[in-house]
C-alpha positions as CSV (number, residue, x, y, z in Angstrom):
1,X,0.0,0.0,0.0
2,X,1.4,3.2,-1.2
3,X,2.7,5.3,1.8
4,X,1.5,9.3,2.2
5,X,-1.3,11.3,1.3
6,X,-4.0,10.2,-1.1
7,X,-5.8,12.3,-3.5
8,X,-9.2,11.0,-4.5
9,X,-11.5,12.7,-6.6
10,X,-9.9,15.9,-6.0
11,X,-10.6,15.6,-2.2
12,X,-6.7,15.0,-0.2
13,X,-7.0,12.4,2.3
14,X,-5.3,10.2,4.9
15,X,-5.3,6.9,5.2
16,X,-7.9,5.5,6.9
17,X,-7.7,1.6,8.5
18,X,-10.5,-0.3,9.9
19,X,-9.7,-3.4,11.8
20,X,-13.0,-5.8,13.2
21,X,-12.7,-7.8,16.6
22,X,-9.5,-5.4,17.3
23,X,-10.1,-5.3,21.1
24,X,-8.2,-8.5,22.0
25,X,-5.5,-11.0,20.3
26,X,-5.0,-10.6,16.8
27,X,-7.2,-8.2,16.4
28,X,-5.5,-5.4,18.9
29,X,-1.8,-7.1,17.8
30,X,-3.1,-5.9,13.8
31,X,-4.6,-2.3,15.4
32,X,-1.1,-2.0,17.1
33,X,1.1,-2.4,13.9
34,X,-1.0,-0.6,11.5
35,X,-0.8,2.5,14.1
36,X,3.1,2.1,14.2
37,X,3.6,1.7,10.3
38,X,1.0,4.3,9.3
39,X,1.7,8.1,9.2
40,X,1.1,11.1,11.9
41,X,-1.9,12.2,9.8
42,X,-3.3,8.5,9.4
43,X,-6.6,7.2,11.1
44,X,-6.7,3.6,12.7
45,X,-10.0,2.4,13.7
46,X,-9.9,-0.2,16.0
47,X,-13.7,-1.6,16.4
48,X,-15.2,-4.2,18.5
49,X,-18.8,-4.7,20.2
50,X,-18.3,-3.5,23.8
51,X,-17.8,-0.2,23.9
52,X,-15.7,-0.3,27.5
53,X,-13.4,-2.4,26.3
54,X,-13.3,-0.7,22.6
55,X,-12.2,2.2,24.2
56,X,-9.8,0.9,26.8
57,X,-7.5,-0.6,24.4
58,X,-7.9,2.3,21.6
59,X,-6.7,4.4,24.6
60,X,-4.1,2.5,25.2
61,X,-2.6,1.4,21.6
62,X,-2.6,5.1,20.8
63,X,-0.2,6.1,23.8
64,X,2.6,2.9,22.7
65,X,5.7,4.2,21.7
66,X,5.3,3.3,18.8
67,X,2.0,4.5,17.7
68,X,2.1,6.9,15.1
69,X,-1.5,7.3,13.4
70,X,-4.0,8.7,15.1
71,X,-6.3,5.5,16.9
72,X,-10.1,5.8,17.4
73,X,-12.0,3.2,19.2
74,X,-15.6,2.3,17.4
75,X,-18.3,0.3,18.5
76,X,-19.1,-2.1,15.7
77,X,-20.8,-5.3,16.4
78,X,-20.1,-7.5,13.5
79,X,-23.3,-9.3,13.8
80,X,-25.4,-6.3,12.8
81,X,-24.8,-6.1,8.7
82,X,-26.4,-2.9,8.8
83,X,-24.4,-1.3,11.5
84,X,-21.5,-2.8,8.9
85,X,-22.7,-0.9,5.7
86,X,-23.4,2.2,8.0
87,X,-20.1,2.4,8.8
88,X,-19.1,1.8,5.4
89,X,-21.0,4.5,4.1
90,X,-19.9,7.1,6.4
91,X,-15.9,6.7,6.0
92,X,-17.3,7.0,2.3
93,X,-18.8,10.2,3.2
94,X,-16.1,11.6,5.5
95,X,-13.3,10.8,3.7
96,X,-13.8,9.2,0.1
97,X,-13.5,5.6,1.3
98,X,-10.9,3.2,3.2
99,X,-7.6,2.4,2.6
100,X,-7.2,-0.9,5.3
101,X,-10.0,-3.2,5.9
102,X,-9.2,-6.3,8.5
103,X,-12.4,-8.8,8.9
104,X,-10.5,-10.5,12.2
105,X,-13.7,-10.9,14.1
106,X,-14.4,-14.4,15.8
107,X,-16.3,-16.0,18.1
108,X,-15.0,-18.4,21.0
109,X,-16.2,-21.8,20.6
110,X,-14.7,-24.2,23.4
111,X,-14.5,-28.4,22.6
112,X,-16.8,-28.6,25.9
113,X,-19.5,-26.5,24.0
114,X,-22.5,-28.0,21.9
115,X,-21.4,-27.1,18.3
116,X,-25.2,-27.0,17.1
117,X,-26.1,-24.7,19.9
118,X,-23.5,-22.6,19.3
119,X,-23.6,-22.1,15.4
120,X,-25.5,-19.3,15.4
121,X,-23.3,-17.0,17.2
122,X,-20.3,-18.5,15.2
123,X,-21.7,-18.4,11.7
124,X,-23.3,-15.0,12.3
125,X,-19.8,-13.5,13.5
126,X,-17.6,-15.5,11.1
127,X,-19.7,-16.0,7.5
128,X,-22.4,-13.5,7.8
129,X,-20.2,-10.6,9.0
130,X,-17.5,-11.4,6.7
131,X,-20.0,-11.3,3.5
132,X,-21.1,-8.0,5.5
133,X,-18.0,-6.6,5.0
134,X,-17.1,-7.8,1.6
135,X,-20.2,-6.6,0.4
136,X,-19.9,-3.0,2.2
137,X,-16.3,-2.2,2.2
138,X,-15.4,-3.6,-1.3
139,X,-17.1,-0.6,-2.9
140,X,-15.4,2.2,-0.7
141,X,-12.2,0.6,-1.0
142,X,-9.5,3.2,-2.6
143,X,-7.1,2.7,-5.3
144,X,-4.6,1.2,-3.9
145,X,-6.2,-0.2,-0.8
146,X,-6.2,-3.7,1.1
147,X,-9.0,-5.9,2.1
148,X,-8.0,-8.9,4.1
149,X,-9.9,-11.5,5.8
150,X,-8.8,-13.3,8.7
151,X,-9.3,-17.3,7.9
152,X,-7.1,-20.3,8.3
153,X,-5.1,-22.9,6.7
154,X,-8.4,-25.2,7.0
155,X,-10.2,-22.5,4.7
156,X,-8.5,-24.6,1.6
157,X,-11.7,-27.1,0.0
158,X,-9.7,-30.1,0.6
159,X,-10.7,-30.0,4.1
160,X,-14.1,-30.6,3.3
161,X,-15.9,-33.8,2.1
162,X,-16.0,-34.1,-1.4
163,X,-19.5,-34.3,-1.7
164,X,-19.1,-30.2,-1.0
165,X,-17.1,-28.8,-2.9
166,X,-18.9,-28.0,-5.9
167,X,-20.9,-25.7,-3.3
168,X,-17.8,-23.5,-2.8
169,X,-15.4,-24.5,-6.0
170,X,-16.2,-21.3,-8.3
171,X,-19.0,-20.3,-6.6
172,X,-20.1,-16.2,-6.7
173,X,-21.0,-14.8,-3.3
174,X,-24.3,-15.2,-3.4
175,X,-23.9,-18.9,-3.8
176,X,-21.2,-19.0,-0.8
177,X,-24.1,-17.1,1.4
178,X,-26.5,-19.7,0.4
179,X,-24.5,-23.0,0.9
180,X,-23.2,-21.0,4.5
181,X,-27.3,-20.7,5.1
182,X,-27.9,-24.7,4.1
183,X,-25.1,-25.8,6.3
184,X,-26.5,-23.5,9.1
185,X,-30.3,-25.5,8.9
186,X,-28.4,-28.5,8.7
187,X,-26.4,-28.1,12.0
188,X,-29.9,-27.7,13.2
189,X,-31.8,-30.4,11.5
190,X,-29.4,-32.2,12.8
191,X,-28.8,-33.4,9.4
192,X,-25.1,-32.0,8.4
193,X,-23.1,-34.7,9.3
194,X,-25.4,-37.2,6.9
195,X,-24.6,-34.9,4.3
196,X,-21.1,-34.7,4.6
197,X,-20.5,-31.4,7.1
198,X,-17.8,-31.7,9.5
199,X,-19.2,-31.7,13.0
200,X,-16.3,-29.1,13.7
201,X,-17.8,-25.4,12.9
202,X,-14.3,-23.8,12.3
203,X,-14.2,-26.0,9.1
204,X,-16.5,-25.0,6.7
205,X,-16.8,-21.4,8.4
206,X,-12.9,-21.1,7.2
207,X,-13.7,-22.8,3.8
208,X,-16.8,-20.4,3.6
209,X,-14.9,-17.5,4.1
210,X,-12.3,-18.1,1.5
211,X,-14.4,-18.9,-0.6
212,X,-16.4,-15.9,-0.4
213,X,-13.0,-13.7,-0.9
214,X,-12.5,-15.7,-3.8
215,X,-15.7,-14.5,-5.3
216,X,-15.3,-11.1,-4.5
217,X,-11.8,-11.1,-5.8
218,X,-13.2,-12.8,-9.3
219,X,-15.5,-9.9,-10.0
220,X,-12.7,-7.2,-9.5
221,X,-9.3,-9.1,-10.3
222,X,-8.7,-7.0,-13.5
223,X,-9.6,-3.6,-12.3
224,X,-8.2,-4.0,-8.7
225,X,-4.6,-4.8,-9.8
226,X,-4.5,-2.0,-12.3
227,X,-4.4,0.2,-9.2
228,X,-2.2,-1.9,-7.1
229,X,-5.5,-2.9,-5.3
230,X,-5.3,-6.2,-2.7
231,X,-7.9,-8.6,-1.8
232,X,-7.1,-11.8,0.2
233,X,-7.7,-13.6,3.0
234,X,-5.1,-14.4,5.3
235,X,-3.8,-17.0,7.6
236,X,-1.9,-16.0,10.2
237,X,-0.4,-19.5,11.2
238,X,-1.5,-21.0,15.3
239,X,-1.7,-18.4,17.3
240,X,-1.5,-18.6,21.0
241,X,-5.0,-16.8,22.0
242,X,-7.7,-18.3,24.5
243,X,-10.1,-19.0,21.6
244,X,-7.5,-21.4,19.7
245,X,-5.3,-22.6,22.9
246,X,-8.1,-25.4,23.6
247,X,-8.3,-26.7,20.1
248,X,-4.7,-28.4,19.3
249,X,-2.3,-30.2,21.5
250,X,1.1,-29.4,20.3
251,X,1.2,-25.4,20.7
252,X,5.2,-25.6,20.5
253,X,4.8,-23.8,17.5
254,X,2.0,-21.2,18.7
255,X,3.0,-17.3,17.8
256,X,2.0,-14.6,20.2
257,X,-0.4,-12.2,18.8
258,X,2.2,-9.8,17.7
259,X,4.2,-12.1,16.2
260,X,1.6,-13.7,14.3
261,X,0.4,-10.1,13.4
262,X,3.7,-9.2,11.8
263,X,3.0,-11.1,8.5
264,X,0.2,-9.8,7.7
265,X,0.9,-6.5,8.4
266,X,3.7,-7.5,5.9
267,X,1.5,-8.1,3.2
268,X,-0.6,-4.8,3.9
269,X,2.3,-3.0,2.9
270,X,3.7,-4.8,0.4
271,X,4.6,-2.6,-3.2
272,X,3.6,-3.4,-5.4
273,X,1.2,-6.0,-5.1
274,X,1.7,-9.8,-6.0
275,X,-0.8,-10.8,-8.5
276,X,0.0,-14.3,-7.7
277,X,-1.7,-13.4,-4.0
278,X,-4.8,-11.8,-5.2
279,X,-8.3,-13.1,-4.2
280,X,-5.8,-16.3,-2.4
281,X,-5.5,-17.5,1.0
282,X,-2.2,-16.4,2.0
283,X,0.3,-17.5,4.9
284,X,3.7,-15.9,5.7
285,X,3.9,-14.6,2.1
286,X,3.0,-17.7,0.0
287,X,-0.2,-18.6,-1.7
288,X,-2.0,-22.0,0.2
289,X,-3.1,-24.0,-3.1
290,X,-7.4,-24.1,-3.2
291,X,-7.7,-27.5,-3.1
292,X,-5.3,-28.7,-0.5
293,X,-5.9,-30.1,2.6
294,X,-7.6,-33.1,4.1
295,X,-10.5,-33.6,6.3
296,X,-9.1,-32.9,10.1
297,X,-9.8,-36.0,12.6
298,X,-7.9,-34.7,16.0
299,X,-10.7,-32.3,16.8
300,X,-13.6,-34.8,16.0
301,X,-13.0,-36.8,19.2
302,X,-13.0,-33.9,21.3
303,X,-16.3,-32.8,20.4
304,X,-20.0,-32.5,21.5
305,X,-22.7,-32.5,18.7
């Protein structure tokens, strides 16, 4: 992302960055490092849905050493698309758009937890919210900007049973939002696992939200690296956070948030961009093939329906 002052449509402007689920973990780690690498006249937003906590850590990124930008702490619930596109209308209106968009929100889902009574909450913040923001922020995105997505290395189809992919391979994002919607009645059916769902949420949520970059990306590929645009979603590698500490066993290999932050911050400002990256998933620089992956096991056994 080109560094300085923008000029769009006649109208001179910062940049502006907008991180989701920034309050916490990866989230505040990304808020941290865009405010350090961004300029004196720059606007971070760091957003999340509790507006104590928003504010408490926007307070207290913005007095780090290292901070630079200028950090604002906004309440944004990621489960309310409409509070998503409001948003997304008024840094239209205020400033001619966004320069940094980071879709980083989750929600915690522990092994002890029923994964049927939880999929609500973890589609709605993880699929819905992400479509939200594709949807709302793709438009107001600036020449030149970044939109990333926060998924996984199990967003790659090969996770998935077979018997699924054509739901995902290729699809446009109104077919991702539908197949997301089927899976959700089927969790509560209690007919997903007949069909070939994993029982484990964080699957096809990950495979969903890849997907639905993908499709996004498709429609603007041409246009958006003709202006050193990005699109992508990201995978940070295992980070050491209380929402993935009870999932895996071995965390020898776990990164602090700031550490795990560091690569992705890396790819935000990037020049120029890689076309070989756009509309991927991406991990410490290099593109994680599509189709990869096989469907995980260790999880299953820890696991109640």
């Amino acid at each position: 992302m080109a560094r300085g002052v923008l000029n769009v449509a006649g109208m001179t402007a910062s940049r502006i960055a907008l991180v989701t689920g920034a309050n916490q973990g990866l989230g505040r780690a990304l808020a941290e490092g865009l405010a350090a690498r961004m300029n004196e006249d720059d606007l971070v937003l760091l957003t999340g849905r509790n507006r104590q906590r928003v504010g408490a850590a926007a307070h207290e990124v913005g007095r780090l050493p290292g901070t630079r930008a200028h950090v604002e702490g906004r309440v944004l619930d990621v489960t309310d698309t409409d509070a998503i596109a409001r948003l997304a209308g008024e840094l239209q209106a205020r400033h001619g758009g966004v320069d940094v968009v980071v879709s980083n929100a989750v929600a915690r889902l522990l092994p002890e937890e029923s994964q049927a009574e939880r999929a609500d909450e973890f589609i709605d913040v993880s699929n819905t919210a992400t479509h939200a923001v594709l949807r709302a922020f793709g438009p107001v995105l600036r020449p030149g900007g970044r939109l990333l997505v926060v998924a996984s290395s199990l967003g790659t189809l090969g996770h998935l049973d077979t018997r699924l992919h054509h739901l995902f391979d290729g699809a446009s994002l109104d077919q991702v939002e539908y197949a997301v919607e089927s899976w959700r009645s089927a969790v509560h059916s209690r007919t997903a696992q007949e069909a070939g769902w994993p029982l484990w949420l964080n699957v096809p949520s990950k495979v969903a939200q890849v997907a639905a970059v993908r499709a996004v990306a498709a429609e603007r590929r041409a246009r958006d690296l003709a202006d050193g645009t990005l699109i992508a979603a990201v995978c940070p590698g295992m980070v050491d956070t209380a929402t993935s500490r009870p999932w895996f066993s071995d965390h020898s290999r776990a990164q602090t948030p700031a550490r795990a932050a560091e690569a992705v911050l890396d790819l935000v400002f990037a020049e120029p961009v890689d076309p070989a990256l756009y509309g991927e998933l991406v991990r410490f620089g290099k593109v994680l093939p599509w189709r990869d992956g096989t469907p995980p096991v260790e999880q299953d056994r820890m696991l109640i329906p």
